[in-house]
DRENPA-3360 file (N, C-alpha, C; in nm, 2 decimals, always signed):
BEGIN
1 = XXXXXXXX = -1.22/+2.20/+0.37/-1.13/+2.08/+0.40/-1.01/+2.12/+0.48 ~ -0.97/+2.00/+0.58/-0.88/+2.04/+0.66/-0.69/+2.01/+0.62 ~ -0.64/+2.00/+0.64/-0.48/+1.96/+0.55/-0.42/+1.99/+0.67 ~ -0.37/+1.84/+0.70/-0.28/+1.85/+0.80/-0.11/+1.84/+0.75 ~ -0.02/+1.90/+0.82/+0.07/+1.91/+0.81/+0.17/+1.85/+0.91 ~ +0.26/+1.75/+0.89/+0.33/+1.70/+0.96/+0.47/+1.72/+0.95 ~ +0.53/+1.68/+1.08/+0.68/+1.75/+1.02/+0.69/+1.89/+1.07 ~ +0.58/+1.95/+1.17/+0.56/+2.09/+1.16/+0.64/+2.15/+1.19;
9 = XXXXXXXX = +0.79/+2.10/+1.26/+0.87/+2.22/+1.31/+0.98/+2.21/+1.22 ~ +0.94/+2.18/+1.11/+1.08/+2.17/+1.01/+1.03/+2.32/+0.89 ~ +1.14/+2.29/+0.86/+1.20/+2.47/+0.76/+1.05/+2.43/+0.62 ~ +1.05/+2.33/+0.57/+0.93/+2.29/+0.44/+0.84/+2.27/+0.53 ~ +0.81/+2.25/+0.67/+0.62/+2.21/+0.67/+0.63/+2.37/+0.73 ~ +0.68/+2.41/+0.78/+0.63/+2.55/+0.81/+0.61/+2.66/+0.69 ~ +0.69/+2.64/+0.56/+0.66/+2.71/+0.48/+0.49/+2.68/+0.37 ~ +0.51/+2.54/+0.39/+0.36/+2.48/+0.35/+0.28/+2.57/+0.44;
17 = XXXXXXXX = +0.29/+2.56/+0.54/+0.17/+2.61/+0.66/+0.14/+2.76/+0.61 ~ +0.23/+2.84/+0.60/+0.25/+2.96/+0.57/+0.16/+2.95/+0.46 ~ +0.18/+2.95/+0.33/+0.15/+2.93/+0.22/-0.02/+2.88/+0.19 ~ -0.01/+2.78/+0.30/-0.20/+2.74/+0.28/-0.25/+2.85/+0.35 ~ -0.22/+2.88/+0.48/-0.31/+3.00/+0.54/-0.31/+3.11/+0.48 ~ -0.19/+3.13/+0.41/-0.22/+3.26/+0.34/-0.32/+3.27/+0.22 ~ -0.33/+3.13/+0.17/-0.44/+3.07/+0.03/-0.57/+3.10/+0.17 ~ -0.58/+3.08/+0.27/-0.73/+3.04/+0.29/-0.77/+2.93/+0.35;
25 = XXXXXXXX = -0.70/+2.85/+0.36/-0.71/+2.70/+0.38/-0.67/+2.67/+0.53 ~ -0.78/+2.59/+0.59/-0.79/+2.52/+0.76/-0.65/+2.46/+0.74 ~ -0.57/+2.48/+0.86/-0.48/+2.38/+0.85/-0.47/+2.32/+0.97 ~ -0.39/+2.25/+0.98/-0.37/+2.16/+1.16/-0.26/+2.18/+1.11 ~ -0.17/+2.20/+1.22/+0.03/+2.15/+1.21/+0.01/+2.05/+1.32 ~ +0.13/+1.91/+1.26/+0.12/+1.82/+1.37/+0.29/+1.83/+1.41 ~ +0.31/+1.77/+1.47/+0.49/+1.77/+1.51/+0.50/+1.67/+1.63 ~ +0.63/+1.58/+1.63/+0.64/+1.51/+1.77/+0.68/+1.54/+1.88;
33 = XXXXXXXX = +0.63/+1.73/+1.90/+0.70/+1.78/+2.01/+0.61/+1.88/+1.98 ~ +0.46/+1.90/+1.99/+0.37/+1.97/+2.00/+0.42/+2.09/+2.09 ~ +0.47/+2.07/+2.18/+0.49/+2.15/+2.30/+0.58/+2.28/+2.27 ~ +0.68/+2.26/+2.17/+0.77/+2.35/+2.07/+0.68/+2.48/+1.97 ~ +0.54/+2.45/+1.92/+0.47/+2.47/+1.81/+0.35/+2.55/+1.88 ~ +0.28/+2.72/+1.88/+0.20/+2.73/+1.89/+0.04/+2.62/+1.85 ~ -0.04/+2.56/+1.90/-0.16/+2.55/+1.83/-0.12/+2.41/+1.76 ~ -0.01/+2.35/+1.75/+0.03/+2.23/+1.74/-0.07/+2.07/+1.78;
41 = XXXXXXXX = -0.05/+2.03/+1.72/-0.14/+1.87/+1.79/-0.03/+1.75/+1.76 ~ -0.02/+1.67/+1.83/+0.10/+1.61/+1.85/+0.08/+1.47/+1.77 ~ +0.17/+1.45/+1.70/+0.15/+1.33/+1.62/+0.29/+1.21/+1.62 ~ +0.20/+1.12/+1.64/+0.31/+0.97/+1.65/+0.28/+0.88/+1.55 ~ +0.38/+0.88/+1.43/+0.38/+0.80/+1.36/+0.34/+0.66/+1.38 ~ +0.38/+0.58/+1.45/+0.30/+0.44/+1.52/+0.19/+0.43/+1.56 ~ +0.14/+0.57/+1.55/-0.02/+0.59/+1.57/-0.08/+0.71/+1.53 ~ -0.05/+0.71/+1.45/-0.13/+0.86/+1.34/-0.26/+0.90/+1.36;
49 = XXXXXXXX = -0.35/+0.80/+1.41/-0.49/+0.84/+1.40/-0.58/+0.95/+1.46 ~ -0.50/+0.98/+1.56/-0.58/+1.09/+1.63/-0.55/+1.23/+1.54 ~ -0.43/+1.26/+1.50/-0.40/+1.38/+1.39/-0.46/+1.40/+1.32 ~ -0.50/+1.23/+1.25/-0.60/+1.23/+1.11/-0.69/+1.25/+1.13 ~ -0.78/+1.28/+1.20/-0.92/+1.29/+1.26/-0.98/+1.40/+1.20 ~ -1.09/+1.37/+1.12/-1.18/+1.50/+1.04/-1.07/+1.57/+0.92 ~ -0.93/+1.56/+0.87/-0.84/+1.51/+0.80/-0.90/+1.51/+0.70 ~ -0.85/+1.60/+0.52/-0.90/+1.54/+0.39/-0.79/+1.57/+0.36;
57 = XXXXXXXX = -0.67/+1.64/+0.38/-0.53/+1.62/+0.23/-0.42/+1.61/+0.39 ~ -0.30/+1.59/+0.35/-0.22/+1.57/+0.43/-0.07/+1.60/+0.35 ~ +0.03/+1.70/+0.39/+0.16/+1.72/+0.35/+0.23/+1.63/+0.45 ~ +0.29/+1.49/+0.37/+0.37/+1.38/+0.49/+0.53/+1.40/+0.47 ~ +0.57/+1.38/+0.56/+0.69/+1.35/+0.62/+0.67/+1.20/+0.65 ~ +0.78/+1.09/+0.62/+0.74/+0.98/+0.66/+0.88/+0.89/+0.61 ~ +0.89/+0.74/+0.72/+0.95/+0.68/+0.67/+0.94/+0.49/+0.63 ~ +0.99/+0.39/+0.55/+0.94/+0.29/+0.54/+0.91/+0.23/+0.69;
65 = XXXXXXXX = +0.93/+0.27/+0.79/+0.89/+0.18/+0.93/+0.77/+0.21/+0.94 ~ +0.72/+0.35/+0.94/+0.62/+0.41/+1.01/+0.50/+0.40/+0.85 ~ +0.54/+0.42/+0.77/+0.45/+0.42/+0.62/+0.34/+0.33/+0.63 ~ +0.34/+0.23/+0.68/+0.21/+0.14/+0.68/+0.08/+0.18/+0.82 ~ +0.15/+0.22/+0.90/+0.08/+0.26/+1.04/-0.02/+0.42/+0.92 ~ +0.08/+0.45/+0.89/+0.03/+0.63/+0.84/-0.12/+0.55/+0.71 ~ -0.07/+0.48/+0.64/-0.16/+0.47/+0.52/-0.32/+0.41/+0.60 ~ -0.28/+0.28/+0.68/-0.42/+0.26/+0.75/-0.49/+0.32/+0.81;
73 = XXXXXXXX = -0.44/+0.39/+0.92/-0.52/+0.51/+0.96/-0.56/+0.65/+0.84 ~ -0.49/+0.66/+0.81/-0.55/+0.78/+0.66/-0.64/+0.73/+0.61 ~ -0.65/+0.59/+0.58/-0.76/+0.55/+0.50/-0.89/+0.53/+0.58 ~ -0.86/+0.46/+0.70/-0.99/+0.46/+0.80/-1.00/+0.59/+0.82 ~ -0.97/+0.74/+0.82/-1.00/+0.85/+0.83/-1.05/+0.97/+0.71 ~ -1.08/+0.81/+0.62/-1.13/+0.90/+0.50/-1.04/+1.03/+0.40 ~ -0.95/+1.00/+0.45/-0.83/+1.14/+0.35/-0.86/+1.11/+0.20 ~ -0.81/+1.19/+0.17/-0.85/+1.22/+0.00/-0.72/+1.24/-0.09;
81 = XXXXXXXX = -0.64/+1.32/-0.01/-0.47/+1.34/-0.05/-0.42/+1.35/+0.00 ~ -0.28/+1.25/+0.00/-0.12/+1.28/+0.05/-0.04/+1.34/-0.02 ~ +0.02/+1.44/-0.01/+0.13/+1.50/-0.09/+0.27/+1.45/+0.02 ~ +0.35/+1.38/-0.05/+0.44/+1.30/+0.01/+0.60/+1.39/+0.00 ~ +0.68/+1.40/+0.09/+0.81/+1.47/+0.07/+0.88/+1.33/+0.11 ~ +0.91/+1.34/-0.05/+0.99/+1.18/-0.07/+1.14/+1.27/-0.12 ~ +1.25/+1.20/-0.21/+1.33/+1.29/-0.23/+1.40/+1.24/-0.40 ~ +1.47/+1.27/-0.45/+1.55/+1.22/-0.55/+1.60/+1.11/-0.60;
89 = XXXXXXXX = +1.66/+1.09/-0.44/+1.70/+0.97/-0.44/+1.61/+0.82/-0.44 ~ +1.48/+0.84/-0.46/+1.38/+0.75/-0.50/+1.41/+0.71/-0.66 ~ +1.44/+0.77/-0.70/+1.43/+0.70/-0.83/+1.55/+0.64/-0.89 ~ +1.65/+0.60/-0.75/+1.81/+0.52/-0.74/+1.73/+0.39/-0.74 ~ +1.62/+0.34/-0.74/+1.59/+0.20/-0.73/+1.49/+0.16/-0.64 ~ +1.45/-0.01/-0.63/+1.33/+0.02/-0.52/+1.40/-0.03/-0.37 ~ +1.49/-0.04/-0.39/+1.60/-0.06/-0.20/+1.62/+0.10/-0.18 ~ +1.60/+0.20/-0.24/+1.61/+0.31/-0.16/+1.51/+0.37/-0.07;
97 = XXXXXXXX = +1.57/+0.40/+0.07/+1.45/+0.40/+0.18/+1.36/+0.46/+0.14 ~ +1.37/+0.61/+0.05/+1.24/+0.68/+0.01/+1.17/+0.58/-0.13 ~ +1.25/+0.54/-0.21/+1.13/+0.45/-0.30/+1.06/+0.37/-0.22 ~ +1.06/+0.30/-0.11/+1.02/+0.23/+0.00/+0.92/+0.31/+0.04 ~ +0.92/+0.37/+0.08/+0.80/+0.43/+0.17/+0.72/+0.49/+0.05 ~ +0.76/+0.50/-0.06/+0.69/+0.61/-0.15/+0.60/+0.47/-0.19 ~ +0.61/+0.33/-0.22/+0.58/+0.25/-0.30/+0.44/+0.22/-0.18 ~ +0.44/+0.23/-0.05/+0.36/+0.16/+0.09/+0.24/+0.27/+0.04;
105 = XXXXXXXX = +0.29/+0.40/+0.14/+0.22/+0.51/+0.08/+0.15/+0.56/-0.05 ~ +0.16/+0.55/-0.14/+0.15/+0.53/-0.28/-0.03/+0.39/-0.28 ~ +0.00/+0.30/-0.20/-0.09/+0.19/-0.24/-0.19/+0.21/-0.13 ~ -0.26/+0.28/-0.19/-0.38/+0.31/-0.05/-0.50/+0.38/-0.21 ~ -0.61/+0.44/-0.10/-0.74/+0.45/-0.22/-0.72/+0.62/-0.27 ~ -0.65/+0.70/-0.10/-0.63/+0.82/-0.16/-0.55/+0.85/-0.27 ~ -0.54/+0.96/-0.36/-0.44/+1.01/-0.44/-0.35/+1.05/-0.38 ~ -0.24/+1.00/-0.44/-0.08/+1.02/-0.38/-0.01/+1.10/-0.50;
113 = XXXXXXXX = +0.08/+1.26/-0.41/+0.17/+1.29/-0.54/+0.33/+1.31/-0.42 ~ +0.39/+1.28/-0.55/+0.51/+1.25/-0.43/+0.65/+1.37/-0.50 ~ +0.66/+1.43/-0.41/+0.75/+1.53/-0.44/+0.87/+1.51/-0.41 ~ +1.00/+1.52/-0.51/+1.10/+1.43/-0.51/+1.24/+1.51/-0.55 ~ +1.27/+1.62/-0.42/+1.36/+1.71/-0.39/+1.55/+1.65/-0.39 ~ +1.62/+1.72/-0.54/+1.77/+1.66/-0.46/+1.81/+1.75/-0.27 ~ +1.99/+1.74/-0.32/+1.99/+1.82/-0.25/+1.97/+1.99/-0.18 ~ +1.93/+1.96/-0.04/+1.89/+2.13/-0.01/+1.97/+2.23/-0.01;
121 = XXXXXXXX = +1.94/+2.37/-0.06/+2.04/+2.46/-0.01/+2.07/+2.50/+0.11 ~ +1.94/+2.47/+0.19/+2.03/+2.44/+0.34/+2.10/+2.37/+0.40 ~ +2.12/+2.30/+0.36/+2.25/+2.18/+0.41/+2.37/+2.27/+0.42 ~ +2.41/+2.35/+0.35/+2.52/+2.52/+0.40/+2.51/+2.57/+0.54 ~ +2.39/+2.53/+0.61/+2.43/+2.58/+0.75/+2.48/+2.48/+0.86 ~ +2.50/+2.44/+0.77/+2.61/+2.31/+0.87/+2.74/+2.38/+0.87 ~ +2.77/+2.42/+0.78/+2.91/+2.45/+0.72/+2.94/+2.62/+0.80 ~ +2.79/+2.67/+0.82/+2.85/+2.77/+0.93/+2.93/+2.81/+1.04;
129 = XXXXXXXX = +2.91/+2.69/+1.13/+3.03/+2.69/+1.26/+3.15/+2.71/+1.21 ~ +3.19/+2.59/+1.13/+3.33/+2.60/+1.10/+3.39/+2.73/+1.00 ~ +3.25/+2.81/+0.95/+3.32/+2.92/+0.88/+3.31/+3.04/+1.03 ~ +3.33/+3.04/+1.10/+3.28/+3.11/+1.25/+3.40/+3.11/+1.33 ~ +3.40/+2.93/+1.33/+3.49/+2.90/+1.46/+3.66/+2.92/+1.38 ~ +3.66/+2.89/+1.24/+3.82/+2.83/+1.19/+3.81/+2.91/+1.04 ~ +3.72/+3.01/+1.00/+3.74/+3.06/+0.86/+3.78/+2.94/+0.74 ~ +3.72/+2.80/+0.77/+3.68/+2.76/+0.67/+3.58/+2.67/+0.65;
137 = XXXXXXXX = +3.59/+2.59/+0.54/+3.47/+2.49/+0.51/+3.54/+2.37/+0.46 ~ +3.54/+2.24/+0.56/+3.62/+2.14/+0.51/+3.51/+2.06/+0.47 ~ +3.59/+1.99/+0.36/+3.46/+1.90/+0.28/+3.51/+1.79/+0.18 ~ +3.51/+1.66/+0.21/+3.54/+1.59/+0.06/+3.48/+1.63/-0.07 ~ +3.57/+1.63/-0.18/+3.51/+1.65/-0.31/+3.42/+1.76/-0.34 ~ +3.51/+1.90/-0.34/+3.48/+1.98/-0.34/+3.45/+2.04/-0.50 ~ +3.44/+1.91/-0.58/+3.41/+1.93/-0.75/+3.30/+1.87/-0.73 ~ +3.25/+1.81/-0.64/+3.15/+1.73/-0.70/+3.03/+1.85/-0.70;
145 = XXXXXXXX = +2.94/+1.78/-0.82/+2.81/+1.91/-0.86/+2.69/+1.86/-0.83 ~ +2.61/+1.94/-0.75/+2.48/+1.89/-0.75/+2.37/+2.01/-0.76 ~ +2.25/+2.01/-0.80/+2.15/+2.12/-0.83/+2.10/+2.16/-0.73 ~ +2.16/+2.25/-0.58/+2.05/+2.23/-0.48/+1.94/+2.32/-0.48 ~ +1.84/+2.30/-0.43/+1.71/+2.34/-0.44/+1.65/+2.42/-0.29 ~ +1.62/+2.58/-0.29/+1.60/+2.65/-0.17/+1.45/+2.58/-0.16 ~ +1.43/+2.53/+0.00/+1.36/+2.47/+0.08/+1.23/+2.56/+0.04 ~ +1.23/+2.68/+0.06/+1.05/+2.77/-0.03/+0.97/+2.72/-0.14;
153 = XXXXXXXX = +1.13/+2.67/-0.27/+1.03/+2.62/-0.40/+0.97/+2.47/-0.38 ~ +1.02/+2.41/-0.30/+0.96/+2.27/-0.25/+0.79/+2.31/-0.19 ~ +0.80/+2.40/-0.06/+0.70/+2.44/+0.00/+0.59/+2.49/-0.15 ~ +0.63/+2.57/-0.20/+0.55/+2.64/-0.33/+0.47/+2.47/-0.44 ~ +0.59/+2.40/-0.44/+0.52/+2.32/-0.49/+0.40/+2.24/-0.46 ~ +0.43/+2.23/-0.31/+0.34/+2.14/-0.21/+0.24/+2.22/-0.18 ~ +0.23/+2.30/-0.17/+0.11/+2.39/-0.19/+0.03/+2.41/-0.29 ~ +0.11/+2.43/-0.42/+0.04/+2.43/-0.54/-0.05/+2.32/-0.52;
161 = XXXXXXXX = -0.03/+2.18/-0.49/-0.05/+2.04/-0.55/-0.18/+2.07/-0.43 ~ -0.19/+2.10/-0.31/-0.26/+2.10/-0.22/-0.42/+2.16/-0.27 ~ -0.37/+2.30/-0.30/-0.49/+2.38/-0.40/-0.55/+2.32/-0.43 ~ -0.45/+2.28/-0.58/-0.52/+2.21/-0.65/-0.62/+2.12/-0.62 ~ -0.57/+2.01/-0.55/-0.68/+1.92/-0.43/-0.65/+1.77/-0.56 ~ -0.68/+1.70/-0.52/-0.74/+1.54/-0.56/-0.82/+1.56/-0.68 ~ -0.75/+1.47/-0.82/-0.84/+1.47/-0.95/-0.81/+1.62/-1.00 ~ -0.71/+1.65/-1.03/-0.65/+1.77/-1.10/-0.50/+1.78/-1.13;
169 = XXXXXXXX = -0.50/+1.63/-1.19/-0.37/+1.61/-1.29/-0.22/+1.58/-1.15 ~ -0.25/+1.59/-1.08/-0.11/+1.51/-1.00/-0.13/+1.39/-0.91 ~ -0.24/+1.35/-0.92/-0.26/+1.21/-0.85/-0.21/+1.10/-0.92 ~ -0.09/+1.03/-0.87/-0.04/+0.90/-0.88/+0.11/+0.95/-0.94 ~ +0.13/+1.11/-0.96/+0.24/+1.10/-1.02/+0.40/+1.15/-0.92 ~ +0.46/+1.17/-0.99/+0.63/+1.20/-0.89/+0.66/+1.31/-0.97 ~ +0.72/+1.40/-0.90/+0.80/+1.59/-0.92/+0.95/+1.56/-0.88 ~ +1.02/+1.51/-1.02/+1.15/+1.55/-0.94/+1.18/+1.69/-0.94;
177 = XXXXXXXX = +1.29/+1.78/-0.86/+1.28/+1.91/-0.80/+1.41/+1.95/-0.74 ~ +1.47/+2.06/-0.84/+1.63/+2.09/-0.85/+1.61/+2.19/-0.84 ~ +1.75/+2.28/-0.81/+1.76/+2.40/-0.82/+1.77/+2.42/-0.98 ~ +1.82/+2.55/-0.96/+1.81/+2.62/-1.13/+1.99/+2.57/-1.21 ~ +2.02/+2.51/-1.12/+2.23/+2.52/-1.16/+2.25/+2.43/-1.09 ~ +2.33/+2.37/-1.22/+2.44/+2.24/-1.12/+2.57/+2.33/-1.09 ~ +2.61/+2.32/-0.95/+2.72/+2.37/-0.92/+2.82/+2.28/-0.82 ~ +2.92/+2.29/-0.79/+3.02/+2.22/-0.75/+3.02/+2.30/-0.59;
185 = XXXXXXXX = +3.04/+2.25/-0.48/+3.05/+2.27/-0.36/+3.15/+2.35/-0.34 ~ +3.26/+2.36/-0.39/+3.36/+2.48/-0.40/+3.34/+2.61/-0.42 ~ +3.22/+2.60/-0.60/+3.17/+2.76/-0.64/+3.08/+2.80/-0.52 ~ +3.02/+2.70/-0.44/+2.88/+2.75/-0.35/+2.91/+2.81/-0.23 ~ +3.11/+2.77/-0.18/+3.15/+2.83/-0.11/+3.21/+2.97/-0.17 ~ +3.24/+2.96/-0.29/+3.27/+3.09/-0.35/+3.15/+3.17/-0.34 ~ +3.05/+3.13/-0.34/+2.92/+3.21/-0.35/+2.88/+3.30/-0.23 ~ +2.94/+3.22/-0.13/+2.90/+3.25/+0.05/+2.98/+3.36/+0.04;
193 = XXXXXXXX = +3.14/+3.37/+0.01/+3.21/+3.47/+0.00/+3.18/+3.62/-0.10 ~ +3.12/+3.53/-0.21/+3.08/+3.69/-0.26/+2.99/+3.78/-0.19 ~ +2.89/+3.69/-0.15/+2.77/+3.73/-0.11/+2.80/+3.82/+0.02 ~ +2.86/+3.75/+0.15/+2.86/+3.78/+0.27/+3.00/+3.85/+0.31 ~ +3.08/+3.87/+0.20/+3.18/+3.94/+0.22/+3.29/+3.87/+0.36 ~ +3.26/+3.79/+0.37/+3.33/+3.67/+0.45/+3.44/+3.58/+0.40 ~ +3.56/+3.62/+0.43/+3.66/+3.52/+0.36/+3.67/+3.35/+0.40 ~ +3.65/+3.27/+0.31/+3.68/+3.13/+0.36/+3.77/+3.03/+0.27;
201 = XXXXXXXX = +3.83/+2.97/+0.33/+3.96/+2.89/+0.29/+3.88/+2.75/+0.27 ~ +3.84/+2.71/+0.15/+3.78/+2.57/+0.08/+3.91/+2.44/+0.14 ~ +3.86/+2.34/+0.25/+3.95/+2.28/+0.20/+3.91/+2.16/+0.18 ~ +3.98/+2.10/+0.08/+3.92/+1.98/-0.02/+4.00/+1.83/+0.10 ~ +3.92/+1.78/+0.15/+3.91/+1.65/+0.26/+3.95/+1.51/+0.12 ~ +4.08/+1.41/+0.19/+4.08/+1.30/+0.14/+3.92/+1.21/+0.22 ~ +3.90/+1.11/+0.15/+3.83/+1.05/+0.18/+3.81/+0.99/+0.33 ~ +3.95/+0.92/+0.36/+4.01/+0.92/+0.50/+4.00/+1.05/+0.61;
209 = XXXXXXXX = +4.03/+1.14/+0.57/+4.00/+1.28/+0.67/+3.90/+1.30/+0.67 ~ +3.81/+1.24/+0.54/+3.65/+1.32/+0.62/+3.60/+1.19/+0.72 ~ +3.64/+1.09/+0.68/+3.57/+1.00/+0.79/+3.62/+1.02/+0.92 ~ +3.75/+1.09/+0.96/+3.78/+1.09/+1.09/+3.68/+1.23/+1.14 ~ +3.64/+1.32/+1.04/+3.58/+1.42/+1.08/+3.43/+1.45/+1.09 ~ +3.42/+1.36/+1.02/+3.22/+1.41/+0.96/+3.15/+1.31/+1.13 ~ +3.23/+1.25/+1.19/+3.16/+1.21/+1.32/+2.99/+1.14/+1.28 ~ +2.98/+1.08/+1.18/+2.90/+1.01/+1.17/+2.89/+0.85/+1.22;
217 = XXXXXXXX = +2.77/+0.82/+1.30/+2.79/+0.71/+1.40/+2.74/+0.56/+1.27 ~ +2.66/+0.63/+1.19/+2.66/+0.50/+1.07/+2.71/+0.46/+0.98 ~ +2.82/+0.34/+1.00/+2.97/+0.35/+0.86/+2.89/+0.37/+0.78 ~ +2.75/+0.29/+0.71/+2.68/+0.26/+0.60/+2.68/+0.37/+0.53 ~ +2.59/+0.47/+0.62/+2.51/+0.59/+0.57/+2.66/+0.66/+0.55 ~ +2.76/+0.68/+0.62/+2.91/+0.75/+0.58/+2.87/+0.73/+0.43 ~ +2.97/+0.55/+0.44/+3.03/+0.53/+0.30/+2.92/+0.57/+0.16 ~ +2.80/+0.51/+0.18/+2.74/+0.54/+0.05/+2.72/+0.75/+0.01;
225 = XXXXXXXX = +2.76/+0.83/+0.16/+2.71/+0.94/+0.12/+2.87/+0.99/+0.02 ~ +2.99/+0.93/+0.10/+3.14/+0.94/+0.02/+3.11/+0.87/-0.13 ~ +3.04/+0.81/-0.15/+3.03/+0.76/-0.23/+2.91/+0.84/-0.38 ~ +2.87/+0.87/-0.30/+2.75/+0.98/-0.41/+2.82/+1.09/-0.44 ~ +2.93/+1.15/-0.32/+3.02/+1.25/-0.39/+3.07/+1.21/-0.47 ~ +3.14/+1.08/-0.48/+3.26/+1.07/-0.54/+3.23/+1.04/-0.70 ~ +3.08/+1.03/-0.71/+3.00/+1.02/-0.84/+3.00/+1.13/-0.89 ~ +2.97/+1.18/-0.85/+2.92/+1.38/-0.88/+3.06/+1.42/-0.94;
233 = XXXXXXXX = +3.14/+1.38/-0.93/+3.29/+1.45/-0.92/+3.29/+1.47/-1.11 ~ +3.29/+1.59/-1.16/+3.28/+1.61/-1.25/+3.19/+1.56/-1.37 ~ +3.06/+1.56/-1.29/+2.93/+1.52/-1.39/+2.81/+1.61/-1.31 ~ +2.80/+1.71/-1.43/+2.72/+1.82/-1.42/+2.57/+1.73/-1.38 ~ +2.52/+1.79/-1.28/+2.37/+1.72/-1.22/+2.26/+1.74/-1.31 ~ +2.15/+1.70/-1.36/+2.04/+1.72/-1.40/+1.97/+1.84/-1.36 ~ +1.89/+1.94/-1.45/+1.85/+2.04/-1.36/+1.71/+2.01/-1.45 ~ +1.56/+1.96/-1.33/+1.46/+1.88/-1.31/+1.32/+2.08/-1.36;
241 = XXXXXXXX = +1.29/+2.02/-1.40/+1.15/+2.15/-1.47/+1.04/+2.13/-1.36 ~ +1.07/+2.03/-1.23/+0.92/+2.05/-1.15/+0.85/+2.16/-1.10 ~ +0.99/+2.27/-1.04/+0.97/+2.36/-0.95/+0.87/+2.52/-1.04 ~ +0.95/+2.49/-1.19/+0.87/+2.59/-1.27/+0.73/+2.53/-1.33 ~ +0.74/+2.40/-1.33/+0.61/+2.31/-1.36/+0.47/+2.35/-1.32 ~ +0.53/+2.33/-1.16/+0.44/+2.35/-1.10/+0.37/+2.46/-1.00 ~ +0.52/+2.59/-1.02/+0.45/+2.68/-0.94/+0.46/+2.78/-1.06 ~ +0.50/+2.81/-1.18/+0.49/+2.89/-1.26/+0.60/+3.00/-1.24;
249 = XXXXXXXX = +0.71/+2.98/-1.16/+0.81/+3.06/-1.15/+0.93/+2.97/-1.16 ~ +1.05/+3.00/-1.17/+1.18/+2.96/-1.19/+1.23/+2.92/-1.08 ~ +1.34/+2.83/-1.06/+1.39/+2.79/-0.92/+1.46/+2.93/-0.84 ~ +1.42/+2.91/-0.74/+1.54/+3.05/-0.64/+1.72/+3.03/-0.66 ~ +1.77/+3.08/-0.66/+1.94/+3.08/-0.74/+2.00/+3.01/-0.55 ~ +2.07/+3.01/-0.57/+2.17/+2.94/-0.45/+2.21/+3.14/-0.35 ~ +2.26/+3.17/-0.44/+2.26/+3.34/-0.42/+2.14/+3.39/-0.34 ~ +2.02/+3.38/-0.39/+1.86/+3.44/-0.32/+1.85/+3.34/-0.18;
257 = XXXXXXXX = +1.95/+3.19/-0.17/+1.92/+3.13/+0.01/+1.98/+3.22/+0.07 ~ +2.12/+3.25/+0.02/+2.19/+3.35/+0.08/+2.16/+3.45/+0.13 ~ +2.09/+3.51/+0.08/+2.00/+3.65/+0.06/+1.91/+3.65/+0.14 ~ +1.84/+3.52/+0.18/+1.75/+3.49/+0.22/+1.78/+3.45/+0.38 ~ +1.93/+3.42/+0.39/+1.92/+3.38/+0.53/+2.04/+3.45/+0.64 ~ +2.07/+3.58/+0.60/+2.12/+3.68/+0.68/+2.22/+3.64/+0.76 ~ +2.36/+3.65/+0.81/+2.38/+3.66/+0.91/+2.43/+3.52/+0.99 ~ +2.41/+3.45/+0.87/+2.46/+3.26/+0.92/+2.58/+3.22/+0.91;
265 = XX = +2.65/+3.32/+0.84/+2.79/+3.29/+0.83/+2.91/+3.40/+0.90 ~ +2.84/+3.46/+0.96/+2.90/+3.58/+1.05/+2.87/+3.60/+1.17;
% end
């Protein structure tokens, strides 16, 4: 069986990719920029069909515009499984864009498992320039806590679920998927400093200064992200049992991305 992989030039489909070839497993990587990707096949969400072709499991990337083009064609192409990278924030309700696509996707004949990641521990290399350019890290709501989760145990998961294949206990169900620690964005800056021997000056942004600064072109997507901080602000995050669930190992620590990604803060 073939398992295509979409999304290919992102940090989780390449670790999937990694992970099946190393199991043994045919893969295809698709991406919207083929041309970037060794051995790549180029895939358009508004028309998925050609990717799908000869297609039985699929790791998706996807969103509620494109979710109904992806399910018709999957199904006229006979797929067997979608393993879906949906996120956390699905289970905020069904107006949230990922419960939306998860709910489109989800209603088709293949088995659907939908994997349901908070935030990443890469989201820290954003924060690199400014520890580079200015020796610090400016940030609203530098208490607020969340469990983030290194991008490999996601891949590990989605691989496990892949193995496994269709009709072996994860068809129709959702993995939510945290790191091992709720921690506050301040300690994680303290983390970068132990780690990388890098001094950095945390500085805690009024709500107003981050909007003159975070240069985000959608007030929406701003305010509700100010807004999820400003939730977190002293309420320890949930830490989710999918990642040991399902690969039989412990979540990677915030410490081991560090460890893991050399040289990004210097």
């Amino acid at each position: 069986m073939t398992v295509l992989v979409t999304g290919g030039r992102g940090a989780i489909a390449r670790a999937v990719t990694a992970g099946l070839i190393a199991a043994g497993q045919d893969v295809r990587v698709a991406s919207r920029e083929p041309s970037a990707l060794p051995s790549a096949v180029a895939y358009d969400p508004l028309d998925p069909a050609p990717a799908l072709r000869d297609i039985s499991q699929v790791f998706l990337y996807s969103a509620p515009s494109t979710a109904p083009a992806f399910v018709a064609a999957a199904e006229a192409a006979g797929v067997k499984q979608v393993v879906l990278l949906s996120s956390l924030s699905a289970l905020g309700g069904p107006e949230d864009p990922h419960a939306k696509t998860e709910h489109v996707v989800a209603n088709a004949s293949y088995a659907t498992t939908r994997l349901q990641p908070g935030a990443f521990m890469s989201n820290a290399k954003y924060w690199a320039h400014q520890v580079r350019a200015i020796g610090q890290i400016r940030l609203p709501y530098l208490e607020a806590e969340e469990a983030p989760i290194h991008e490999q145990d996601i891949a590990d998961a989605a691989v496990r679920v892949l193995l496994d294949g269709p009709g072996n206990g994860h068809d129709g169900r959702g993995y939510p998927l945290t790191g091992p620690e709720s921690m506050t964005r301040r300690h994680q800056i303290g983390l970068i400093t132990e780690v990388t021997g890098v001094p950095i000056e945390a500085v805690d942004l009024t709500p107003d200064q981050a909007r003159a600064e975070m240069g985000m072109r959608d007030e929406g997507q701003r305010e509700t992200l100010l807004a999820y901080w400003a939730s977190r602000v002293g309420t320890p995050a949930a830490i989710e049992p999918g990642v040991e669930l399902l690969t039989g190992h412990t979540a990677r620590t915030f410490t081991t991305w560090l460890t893991d990604n050399p040289g990004l803060f210097t």
